[in-house]
RODO-2510 file (C-alpha; in nm, 4 decimals, decimal comma):
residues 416
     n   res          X          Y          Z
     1     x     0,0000     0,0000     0,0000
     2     x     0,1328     0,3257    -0,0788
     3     x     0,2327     0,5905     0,2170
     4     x    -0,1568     0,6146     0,3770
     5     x    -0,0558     0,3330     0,5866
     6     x    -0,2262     0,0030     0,6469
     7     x    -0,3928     0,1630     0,9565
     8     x    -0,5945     0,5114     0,8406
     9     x    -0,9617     0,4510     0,8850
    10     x    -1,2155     0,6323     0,8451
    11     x    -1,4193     0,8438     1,1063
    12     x    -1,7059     0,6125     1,2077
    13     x    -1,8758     0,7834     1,4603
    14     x    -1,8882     1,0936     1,1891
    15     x    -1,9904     0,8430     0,8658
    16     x    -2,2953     0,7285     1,0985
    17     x    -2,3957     1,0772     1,1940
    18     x    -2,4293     1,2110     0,8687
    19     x    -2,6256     0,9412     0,7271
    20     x    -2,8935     0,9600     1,0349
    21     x    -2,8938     1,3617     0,9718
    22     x    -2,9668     1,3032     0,6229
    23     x    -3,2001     1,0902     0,6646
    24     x    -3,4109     1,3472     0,8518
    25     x    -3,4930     1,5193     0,4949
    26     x    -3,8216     1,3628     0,3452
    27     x    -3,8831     1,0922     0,6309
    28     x    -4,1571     0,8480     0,5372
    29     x    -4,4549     0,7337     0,7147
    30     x    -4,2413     0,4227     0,9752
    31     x    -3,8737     0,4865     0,9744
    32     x    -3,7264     0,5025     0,6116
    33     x    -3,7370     0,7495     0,3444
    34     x    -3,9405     0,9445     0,1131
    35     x    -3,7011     1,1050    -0,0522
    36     x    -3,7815     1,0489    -0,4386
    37     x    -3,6007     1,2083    -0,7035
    38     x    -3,6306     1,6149    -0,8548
    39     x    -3,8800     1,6671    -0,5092
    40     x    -3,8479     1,9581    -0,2490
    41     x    -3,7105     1,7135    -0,0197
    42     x    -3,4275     1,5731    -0,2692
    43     x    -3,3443     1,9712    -0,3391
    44     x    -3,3180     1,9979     0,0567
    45     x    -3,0377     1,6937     0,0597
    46     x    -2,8749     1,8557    -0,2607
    47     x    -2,7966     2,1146    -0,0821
    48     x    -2,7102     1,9671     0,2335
    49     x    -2,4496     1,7437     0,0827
    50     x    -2,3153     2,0476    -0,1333
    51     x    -2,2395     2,2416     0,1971
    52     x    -2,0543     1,8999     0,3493
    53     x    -1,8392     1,8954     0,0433
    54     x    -1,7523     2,2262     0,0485
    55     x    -1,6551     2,2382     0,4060
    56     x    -1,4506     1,8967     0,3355
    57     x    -1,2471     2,1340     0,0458
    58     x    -1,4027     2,0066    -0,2437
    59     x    -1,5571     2,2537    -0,5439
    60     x    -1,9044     2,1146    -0,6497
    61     x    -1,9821     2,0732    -1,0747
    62     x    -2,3077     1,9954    -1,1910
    63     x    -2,4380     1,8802    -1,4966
    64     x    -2,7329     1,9395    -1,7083
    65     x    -2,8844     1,6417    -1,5463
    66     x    -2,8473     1,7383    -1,2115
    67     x    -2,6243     1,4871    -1,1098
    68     x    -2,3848     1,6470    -0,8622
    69     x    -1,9748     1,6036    -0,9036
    70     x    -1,7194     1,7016    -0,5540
    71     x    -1,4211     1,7165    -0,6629
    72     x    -1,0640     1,6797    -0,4732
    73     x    -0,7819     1,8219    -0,6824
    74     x    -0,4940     1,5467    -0,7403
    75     x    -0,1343     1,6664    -0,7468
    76     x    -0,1227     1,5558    -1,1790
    77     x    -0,3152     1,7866    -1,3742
    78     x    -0,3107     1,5659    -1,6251
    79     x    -0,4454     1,2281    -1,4457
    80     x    -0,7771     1,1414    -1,5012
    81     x    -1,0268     1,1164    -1,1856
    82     x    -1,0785     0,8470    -0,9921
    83     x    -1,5149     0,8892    -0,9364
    84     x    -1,6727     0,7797    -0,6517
    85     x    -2,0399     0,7596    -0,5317
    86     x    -2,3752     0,6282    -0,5676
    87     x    -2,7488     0,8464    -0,5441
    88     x    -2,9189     1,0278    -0,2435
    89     x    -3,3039     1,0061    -0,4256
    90     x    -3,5492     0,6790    -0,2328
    91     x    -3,7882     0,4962    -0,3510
    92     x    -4,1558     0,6161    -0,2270
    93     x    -4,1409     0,3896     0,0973
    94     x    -3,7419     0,3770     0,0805
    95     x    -3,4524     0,2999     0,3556
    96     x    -3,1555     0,5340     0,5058
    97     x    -2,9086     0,3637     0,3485
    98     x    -2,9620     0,2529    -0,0192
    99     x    -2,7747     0,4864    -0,1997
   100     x    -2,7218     0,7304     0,0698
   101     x    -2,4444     0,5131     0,1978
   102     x    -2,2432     0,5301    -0,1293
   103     x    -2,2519     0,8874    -0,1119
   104     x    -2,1775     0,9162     0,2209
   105     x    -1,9766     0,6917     0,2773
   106     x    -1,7595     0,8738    -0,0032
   107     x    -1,7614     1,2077     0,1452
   108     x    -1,6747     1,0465     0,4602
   109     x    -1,3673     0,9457     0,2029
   110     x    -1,2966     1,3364     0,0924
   111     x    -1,3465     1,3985     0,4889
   112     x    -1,0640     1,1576     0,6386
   113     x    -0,7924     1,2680     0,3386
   114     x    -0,8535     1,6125     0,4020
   115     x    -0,8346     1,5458     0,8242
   116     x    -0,5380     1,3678     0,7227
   117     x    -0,3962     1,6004     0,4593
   118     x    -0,3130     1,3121     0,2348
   119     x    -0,2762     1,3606    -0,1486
   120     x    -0,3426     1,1440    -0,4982
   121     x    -0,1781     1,2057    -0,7986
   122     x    -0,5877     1,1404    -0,9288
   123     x    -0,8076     1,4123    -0,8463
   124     x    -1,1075     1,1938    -0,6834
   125     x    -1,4938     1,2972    -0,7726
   126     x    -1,7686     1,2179    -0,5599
   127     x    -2,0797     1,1624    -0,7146
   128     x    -2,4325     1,1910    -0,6683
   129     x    -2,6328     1,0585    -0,9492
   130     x    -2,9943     1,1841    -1,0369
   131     x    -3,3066     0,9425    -1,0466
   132     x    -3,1323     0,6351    -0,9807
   133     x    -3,4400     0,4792    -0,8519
   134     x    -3,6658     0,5287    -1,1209
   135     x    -3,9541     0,5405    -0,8683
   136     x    -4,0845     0,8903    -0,9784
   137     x    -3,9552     0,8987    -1,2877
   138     x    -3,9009     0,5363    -1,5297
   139     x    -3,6471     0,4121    -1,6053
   140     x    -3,4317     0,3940    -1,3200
   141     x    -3,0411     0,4926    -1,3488
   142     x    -3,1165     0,7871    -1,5705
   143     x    -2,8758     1,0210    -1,5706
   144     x    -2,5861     0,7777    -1,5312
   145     x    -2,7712     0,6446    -1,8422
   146     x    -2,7665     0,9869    -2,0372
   147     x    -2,3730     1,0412    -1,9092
   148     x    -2,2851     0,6633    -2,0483
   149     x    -2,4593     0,7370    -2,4095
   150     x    -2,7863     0,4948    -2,3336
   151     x    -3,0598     0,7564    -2,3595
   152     x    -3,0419     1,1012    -2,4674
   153     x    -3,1316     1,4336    -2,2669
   154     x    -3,4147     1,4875    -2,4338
   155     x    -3,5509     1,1217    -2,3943
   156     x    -3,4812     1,2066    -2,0138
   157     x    -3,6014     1,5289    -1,9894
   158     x    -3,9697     1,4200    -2,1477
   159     x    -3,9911     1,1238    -1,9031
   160     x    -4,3080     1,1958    -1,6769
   161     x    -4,4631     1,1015    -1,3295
   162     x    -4,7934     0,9719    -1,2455
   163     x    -4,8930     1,3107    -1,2301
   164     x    -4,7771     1,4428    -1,5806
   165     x    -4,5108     1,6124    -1,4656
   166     x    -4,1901     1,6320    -1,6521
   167     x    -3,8424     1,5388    -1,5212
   168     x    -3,6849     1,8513    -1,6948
   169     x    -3,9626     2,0489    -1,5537
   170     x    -3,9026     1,9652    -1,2114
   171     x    -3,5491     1,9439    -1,2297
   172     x    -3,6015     2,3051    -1,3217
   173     x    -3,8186     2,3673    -1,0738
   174     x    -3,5772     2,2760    -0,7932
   175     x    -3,3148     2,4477    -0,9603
   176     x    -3,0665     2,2175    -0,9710
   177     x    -3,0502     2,2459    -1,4030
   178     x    -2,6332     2,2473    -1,4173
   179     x    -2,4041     2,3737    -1,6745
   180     x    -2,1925     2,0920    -1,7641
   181     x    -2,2943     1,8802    -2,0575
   182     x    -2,3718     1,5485    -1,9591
   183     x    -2,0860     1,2562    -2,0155
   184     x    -1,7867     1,5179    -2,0867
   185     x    -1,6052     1,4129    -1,7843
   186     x    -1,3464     1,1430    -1,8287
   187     x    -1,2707     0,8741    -1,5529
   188     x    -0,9638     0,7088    -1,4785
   189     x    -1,1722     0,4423    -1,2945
   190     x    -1,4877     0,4339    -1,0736
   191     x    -1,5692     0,2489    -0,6982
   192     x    -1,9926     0,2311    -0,6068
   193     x    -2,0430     0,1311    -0,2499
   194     x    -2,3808     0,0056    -0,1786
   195     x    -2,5880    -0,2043     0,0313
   196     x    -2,6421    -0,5669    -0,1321
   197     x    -3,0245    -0,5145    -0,0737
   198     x    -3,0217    -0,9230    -0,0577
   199     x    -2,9389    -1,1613     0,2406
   200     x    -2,6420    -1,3326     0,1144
   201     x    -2,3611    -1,1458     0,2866
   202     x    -2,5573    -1,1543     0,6023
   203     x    -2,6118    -1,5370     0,5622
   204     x    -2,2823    -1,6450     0,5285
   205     x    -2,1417    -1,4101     0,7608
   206     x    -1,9354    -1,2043     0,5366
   207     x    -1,8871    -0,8208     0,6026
   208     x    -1,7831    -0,7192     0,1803
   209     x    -1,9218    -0,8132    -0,0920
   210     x    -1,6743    -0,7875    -0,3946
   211     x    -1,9025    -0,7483    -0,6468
   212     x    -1,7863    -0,8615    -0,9565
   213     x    -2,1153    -0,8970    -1,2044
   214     x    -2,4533    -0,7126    -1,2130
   215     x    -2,7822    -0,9497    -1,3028
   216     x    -2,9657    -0,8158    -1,6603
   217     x    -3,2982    -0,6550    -1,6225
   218     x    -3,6169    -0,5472    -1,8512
   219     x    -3,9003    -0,3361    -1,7276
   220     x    -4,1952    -0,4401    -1,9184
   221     x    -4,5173    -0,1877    -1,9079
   222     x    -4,8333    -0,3942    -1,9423
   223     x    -5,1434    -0,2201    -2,0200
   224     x    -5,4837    -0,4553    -1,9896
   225     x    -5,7472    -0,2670    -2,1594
   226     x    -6,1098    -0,4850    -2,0945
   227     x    -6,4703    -0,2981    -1,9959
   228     x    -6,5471    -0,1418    -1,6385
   229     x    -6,8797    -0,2526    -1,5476
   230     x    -7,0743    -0,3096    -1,2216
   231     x    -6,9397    -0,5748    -0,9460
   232     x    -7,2758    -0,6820    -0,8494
   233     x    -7,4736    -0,6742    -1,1795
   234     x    -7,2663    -0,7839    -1,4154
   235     x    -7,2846    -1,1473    -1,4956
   236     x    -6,9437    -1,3429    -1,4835
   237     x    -6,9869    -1,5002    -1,8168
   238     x    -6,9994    -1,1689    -1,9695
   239     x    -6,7197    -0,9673    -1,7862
   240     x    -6,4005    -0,8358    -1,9530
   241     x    -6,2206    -0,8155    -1,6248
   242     x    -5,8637    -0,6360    -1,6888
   243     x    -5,7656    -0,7106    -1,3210
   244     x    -5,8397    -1,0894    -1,3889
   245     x    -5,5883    -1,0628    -1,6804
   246     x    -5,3203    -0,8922    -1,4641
   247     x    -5,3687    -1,1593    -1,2199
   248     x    -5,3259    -1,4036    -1,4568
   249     x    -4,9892    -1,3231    -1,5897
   250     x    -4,8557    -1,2048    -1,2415
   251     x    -4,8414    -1,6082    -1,2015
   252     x    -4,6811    -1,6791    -1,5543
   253     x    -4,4255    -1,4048    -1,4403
   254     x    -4,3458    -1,6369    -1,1118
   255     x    -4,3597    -1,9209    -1,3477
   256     x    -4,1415    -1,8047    -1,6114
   257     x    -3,8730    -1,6947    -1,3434
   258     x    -3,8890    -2,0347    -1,1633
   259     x    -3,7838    -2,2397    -1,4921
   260     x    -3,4842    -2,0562    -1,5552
   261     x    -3,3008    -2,0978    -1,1960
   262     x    -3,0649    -2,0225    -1,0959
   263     x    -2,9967    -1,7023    -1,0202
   264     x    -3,3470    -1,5789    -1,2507
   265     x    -3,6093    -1,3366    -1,0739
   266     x    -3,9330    -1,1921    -1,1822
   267     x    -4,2057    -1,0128    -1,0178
   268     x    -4,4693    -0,7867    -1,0960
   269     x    -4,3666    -0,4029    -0,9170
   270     x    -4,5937    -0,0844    -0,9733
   271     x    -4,9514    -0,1346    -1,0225
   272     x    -5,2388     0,1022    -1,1477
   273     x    -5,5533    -0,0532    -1,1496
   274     x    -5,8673     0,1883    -1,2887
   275     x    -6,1338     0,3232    -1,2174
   276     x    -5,9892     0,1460    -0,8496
   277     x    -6,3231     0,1500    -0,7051
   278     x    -6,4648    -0,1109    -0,4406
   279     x    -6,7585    -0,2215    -0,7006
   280     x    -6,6382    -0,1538    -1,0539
   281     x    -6,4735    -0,3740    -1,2515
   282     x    -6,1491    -0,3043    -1,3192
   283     x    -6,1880    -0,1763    -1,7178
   284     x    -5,7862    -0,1240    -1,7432
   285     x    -5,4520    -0,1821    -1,5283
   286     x    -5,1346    -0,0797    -1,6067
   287     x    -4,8297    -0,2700    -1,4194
   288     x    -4,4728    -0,3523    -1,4753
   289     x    -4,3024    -0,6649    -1,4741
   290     x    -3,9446    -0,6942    -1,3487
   291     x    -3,7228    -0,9695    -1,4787
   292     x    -3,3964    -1,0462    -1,3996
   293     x    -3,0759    -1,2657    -1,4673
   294     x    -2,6893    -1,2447    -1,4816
   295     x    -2,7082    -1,4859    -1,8016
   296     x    -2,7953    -1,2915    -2,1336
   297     x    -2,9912    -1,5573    -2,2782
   298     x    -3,1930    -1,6499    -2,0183
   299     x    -3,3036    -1,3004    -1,9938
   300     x    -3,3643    -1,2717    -2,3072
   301     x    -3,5915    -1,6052    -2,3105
   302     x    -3,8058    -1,4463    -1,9922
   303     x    -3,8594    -1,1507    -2,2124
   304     x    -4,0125    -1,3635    -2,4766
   305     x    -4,2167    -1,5906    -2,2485
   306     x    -4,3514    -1,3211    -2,0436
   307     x    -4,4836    -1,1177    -2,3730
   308     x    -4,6219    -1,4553    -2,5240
   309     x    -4,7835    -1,4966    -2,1988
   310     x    -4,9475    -1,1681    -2,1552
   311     x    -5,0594    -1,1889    -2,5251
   312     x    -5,2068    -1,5318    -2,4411
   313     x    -5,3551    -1,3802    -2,1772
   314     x    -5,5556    -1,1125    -2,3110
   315     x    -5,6484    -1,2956    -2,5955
   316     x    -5,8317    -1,5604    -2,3584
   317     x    -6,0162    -1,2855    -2,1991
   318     x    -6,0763    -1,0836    -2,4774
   319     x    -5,8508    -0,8039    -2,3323
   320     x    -5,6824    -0,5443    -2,5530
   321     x    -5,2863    -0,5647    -2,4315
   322     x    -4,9933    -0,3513    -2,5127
   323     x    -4,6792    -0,4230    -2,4006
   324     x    -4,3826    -0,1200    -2,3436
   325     x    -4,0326    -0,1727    -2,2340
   326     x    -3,9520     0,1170    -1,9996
   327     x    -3,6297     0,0081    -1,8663
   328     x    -3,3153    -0,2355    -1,9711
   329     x    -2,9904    -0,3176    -1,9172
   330     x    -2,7813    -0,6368    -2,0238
   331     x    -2,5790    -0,8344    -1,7299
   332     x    -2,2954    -0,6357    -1,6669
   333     x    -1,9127    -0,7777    -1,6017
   334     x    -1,7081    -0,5186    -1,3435
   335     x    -1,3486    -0,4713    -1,3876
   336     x    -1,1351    -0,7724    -1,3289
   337     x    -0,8695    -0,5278    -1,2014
   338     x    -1,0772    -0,3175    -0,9863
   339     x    -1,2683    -0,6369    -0,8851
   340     x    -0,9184    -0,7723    -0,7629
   341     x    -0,8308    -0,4526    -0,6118
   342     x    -1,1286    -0,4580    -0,3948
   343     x    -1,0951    -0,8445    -0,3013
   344     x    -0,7236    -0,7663    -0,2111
   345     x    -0,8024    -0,4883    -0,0114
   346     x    -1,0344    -0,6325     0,2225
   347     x    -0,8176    -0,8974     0,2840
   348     x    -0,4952    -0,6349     0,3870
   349     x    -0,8093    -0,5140     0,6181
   350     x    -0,8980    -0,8169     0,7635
   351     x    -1,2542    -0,8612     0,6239
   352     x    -1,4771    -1,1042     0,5519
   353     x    -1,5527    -1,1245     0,2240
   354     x    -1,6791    -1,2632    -0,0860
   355     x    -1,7820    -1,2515    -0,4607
   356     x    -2,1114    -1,1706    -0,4944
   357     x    -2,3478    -1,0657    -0,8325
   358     x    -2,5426    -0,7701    -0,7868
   359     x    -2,9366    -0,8651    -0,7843
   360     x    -2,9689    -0,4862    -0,8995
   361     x    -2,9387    -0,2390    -1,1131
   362     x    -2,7258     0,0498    -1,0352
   363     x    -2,5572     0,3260    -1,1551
   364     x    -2,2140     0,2023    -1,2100
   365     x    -2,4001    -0,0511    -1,4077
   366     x    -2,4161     0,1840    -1,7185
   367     x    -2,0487     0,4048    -1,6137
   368     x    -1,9045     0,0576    -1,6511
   369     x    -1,9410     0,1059    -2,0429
   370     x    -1,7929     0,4091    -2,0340
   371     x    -1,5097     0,3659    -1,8028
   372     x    -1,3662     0,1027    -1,5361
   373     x    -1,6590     0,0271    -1,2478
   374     x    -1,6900    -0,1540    -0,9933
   375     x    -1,8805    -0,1803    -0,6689
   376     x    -1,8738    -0,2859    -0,2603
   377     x    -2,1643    -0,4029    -0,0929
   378     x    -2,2058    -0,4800     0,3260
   379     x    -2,4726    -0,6348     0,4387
   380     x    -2,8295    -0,5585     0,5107
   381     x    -3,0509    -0,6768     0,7692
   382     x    -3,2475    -1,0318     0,6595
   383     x    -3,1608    -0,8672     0,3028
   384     x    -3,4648    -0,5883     0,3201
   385     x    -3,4283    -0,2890     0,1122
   386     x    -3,6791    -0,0966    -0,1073
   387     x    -3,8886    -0,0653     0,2466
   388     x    -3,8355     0,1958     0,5341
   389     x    -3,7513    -0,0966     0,7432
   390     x    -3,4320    -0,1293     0,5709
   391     x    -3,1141    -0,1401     0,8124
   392     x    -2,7575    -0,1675     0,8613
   393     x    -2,4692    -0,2114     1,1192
   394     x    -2,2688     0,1006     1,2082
   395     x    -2,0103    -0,1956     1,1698
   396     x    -2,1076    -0,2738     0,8706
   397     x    -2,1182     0,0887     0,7178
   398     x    -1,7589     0,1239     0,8617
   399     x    -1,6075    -0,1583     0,7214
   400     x    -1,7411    -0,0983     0,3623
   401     x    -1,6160     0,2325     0,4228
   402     x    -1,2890     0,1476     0,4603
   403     x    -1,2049    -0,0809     0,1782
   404     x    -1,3439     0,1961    -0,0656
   405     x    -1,1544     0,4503     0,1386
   406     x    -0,7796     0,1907     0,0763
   407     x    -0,9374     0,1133    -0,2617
   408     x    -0,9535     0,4563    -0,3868
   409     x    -0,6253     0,5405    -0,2424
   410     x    -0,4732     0,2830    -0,4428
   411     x    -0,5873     0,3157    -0,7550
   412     x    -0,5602     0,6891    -0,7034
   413     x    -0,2090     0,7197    -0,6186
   414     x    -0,1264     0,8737    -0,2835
   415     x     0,1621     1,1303    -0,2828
   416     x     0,4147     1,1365    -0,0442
***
């Protein structure tokens, strides 16, 4: 290890602090977060975390997108940064940590080498990614997926919520609209630290996760289109009963996923059932189906199945059915270098650890195309996440902290 010394650590008492002060911006309804993206309460974080990086001697950049870039000058003008960081927006009934930890958890990073007045020859970027949820506005990762080339601004900006607002309305609105075109910035390499929102680390008593694939996803937007009609009067023989269809196919869904183990997951997620009334008949639902798989062509087959399915479906039942993708990515192999980095790293730190494959998507899922990526995951409690009963060890926090803190440090350089 270069002259940081195999003992700095990072301030855990401090890490823990800022993530439960955070965490009192857009609480939710029993413990977690509502914090979802391009809100008042994201601006309100924004600009908390802007003041932290400041006063930890970074300069702040933001881009068209929003997403927000600290920067820590290296001692090379020339090197390229090494980027770390993850995304501060929750999911509607979201946890304190998913997300928030990467991004904490990486200023707590700027906050120990500036405490410690250690330099890189790499400048190092914290990041804070917009809409990486995808709860308020689909698909999820979005503006890592404008920076890495998938989508285009204006794709992004016209994406809407439930309530027909735009994102580059709101992003407006909350005035968080940057300068900096999207995807200029260069990267020498980038670390994601994240909680593995799954209870395999926990189960087999490992404190990292050295993550070194990400599972392929589709989002597929179902819309059931049958006839709303009376719950009492209508006869059964002569209902076209949309929710009936959905119902249907959320079983094929299960099915499909269960004949393509391992390591295949479906489920149906966000549902919108109308005229949602006690005694109507539901006369259209829309919902999403989530599939999942490290293996390209198994993913690829659930697409298939799950559209022939739904088709199926609504042609029993005399449904009208269209079928949208509104979000994809293919599996995703980290860098074998950084991978080995991390792995070596929490070994010199005396972790636990093991290889794991991301069950999600995040963002360094699409920076991985455009530069080396790779991520560390702790544990979570009986694998929750997604739900404001979501936790974490202090321990655990600290630990992950660390090997991105020796990580970084490695790949960045330090200067004596």
């Amino acid at each position: 290890m270069p002259a940081a010394g195999e003992n700095l650590r990072i301030n855990s008492a401090r890490l823990w602090d800022s993530l439960m002060e955070l965490a009192r911006i857009g609480p939710g309804v029993a413990g977690g977060n509502n914090r979802q993206t391009l809100t008042d309460a994201d601006a309100d974080a924004r600009a908390l975390f802007q003041g932290w990086c400041q006063a930890a001697g970074c300069t702040m950049g933001v881009d068209t997108m929003g997403s927000m870039f600290a920067t820590r000058p290296g001692t090379d003008a020339d090197a390229l940064p090494v980027y770390i960081g993850s995304h501060l927006d929750t999911q509607p009934t979201g946890g304190k940590y998913d997300g928030v930890l990467g991004v904490l958890g990486g200023l707590e990073v700027m906050r120990t080498l500036q405490d410690m007045n250690i330099r890189t020859r790499h400048p190092i970027v914290l990041t804070n990614w917009t809409n990486e949820e995808g709860a308020r506005f689909a698909p999820a990762m979005l503006a890592s997926g404008v920076f890495a080339g998938v989508h285009t601004q204006d794709y992004a900006y016209g994406r809407t919520d439930l309530d027909g607002k735009s994102f580059g309305e709101e992003l407006k609105r909350i005035g968080w609209v940057g300068s900096e075109p999207v995807g200029a910035r260069k990267m020498h390499a980038m670390f994601e630290l994240h909680i593995e929102q799954g209870p395999i680390l926990e189960a087999e008593g490992k404190t990292i996760g050295v993550v070194t694939h990400g599972q392929g996803l589709w989002w597929l937007e179902i819309t059931l289109t049958g006839k709303a009609a009376h719950t009492g009067s209508t006869p059964m023989a002569m209902r076209v009963n949309a929710g009936l269809g959905m119902a249907r196919i959320t079983e094929r869904v299960h099915q499909i996923a269960m004949s393509h183990q391992p390591g295949a997951v479906g489920a149906i997620g966000q549902v919108n059932v109308f005229p949602n009334s006690r005694n109507v008949i539901p006369g259209r639902v829309v919902f999403t189906v989530d599939i999942r798989s490290p293996e390209q062509g198994k993913l690829d087959a659930m697409r298939a199945e799950v559209e022939r399915a739904a088709m199926a479906v609504a042609a029993e039942l005399g449904l009208g059915c269209l079928i949208e993708p509104v979000g994809h990515f293919d599996p995703v192999t980290f860098d074998p270098g950084l991978v080995a980095t991390v792995r070596r790293t929490a070994e010199r730190l005396g972790h636990s650890h093991m290889d794991i494959v991301s069950g999600a998507g995040h963002d360094a899922c699409w920076i991985n195309r455009v530069a080396p990526t790779t991520m560390i995951m702790c544990p979570c409690v009986d694998g929750l996440s997604h739900n404001e009963a979501e936790e974490i060890t202090p321990d655990w926090a600290t630990a992950g902290t660390d090997v991105l803190l020796h990580a970084v440090l490695e790949v960045a350089e330090v200067v004596d």
